[in-house]
C-alpha positions as CSV (number, residue, x, y, z in Angstrom):
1,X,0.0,0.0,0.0
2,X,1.2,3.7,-0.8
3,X,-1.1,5.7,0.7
4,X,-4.4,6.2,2.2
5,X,-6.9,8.6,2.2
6,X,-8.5,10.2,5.2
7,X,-12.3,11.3,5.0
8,X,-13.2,12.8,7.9
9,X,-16.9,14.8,7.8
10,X,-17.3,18.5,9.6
11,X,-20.9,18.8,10.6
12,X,-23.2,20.0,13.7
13,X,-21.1,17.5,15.9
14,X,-17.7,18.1,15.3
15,X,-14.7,18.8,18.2
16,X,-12.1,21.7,17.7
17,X,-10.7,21.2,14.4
18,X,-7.4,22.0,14.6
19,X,-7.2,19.5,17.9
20,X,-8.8,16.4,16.3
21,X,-6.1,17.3,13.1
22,X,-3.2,17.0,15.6
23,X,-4.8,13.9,17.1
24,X,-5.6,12.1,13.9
25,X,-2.2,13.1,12.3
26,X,-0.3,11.9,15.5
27,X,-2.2,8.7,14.9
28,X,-1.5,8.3,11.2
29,X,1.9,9.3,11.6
30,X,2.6,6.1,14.1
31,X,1.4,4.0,11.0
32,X,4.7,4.8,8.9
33,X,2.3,5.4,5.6
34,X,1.8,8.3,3.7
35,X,-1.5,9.5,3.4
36,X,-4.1,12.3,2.9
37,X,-6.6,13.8,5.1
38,X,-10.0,15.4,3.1
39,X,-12.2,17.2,5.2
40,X,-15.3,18.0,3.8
41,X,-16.9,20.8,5.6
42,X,-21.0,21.7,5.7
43,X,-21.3,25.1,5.0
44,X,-22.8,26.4,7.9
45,X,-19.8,25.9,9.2
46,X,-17.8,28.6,8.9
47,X,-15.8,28.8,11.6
48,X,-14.1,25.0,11.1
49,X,-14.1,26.1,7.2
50,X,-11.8,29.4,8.4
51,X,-9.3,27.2,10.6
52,X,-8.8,24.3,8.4
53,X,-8.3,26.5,5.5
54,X,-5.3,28.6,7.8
55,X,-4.0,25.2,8.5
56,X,-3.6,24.3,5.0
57,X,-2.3,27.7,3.7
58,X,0.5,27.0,6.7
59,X,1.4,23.8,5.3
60,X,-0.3,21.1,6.7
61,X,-1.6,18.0,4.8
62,X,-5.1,18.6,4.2
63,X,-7.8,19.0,1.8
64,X,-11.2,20.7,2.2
65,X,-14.0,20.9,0.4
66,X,-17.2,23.2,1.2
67,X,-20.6,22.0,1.0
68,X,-23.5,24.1,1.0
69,X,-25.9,20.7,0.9
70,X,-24.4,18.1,3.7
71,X,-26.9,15.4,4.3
72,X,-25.5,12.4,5.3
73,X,-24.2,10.3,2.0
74,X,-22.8,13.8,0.3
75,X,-19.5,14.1,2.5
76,X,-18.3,10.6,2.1
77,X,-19.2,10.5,-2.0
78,X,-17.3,14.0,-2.3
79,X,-14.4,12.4,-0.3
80,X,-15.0,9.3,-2.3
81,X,-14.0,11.7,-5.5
82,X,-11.2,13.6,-4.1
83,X,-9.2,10.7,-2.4
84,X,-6.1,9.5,-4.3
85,X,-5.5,6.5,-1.9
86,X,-4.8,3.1,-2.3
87,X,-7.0,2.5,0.8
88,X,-9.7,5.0,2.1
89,X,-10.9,5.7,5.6
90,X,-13.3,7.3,7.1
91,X,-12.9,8.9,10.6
92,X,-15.7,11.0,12.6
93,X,-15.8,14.9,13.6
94,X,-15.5,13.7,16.7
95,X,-13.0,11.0,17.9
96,X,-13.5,8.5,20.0
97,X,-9.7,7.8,21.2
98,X,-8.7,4.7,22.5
99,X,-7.8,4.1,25.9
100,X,-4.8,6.7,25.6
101,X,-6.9,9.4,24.2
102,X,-5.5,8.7,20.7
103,X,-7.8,7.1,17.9
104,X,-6.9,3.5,17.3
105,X,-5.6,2.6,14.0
106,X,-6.0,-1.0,12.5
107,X,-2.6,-3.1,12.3
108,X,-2.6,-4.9,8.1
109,X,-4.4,-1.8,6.5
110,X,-2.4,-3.8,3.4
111,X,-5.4,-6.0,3.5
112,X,-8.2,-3.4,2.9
113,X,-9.8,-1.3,-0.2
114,X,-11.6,0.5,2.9
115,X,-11.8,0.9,7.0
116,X,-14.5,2.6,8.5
117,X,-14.4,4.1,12.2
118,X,-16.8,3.6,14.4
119,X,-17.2,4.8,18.4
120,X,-17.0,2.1,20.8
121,X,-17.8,1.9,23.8
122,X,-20.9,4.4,22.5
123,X,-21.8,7.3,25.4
124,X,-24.6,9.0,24.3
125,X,-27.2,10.5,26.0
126,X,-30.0,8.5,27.2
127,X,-32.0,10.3,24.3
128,X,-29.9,9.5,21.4
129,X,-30.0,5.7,23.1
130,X,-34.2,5.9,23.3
131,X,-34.4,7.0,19.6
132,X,-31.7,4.0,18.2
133,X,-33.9,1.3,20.2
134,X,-37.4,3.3,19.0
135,X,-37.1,5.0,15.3
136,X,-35.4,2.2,12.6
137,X,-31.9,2.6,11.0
138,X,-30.9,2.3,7.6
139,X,-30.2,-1.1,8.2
140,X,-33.4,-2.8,8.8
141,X,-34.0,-1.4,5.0
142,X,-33.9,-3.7,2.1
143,X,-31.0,-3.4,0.1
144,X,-30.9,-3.4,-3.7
């Protein structure tokens, strides 16, 4: 593997950008691969848009790209399109660090076309928990 691409999504729920860039960096730099991070920002968010773009005018390895219609499918097909990676993964707004406070990376990433992040052990609110367990997710839908 050469390289992988980073798509990470900058919506309502996102940390302070220029933190989780250091954090995810720090983590991908452990990994000893070059790689890409793509951040595609919604465009109500100005503020995140203002701080990545200073970041990336300093230097730092980054691409963003500005949506004015987010949704939930249009970040990741954008990053889809922009990613030059042999392997592309998607990390949250908001990490979920391991036990050290740093995101944990998986080990053969030779192995993959693709690696999806997801937060474990889940803390959400007991509101977010009442409407997973009462209103249906995309995947109790019929595929195809």
């Amino acid at each position: 593997m050469e390289k992988i691409s980073v798509i990470i999504p900058i919506s309502e729920r996102h940390d302070d950008v220029g933190e989780m860039y250091e954090e995810y960096k720090n983590a991908l730099s452990s990994m000893e691969v070059s790689y890409e991070m793509i951040y595609i920002v919604d465009g109500e968010f100005d503020r995140a848009y203002r701080t990545l773009k200073s970041m990336n005018e300093r230097g730092e390895n980054l691409k963003i790209i500005k949506l004015q219609v987010f949704g939930e499918s249009a970040p990741i097909m954008n990053g889809f399109k922009a990613s030059t990676g042999d392997v592309i993964m998607t990390l949250p707004g908001v990490p979920a660090g391991g036990s050290d406070g740093n995101p944990q990376t998986p080990g053969n990433l030779d192995a993959c076309d693709m690696v999806v992040a997801r937060r474990w052990p889940r803390s959400d609110s007991w509101l977010n928990r009442m409407q997973t367990k009462v209103i249906p997710s995309d995947r109790s839908l019929p595929y195809g």
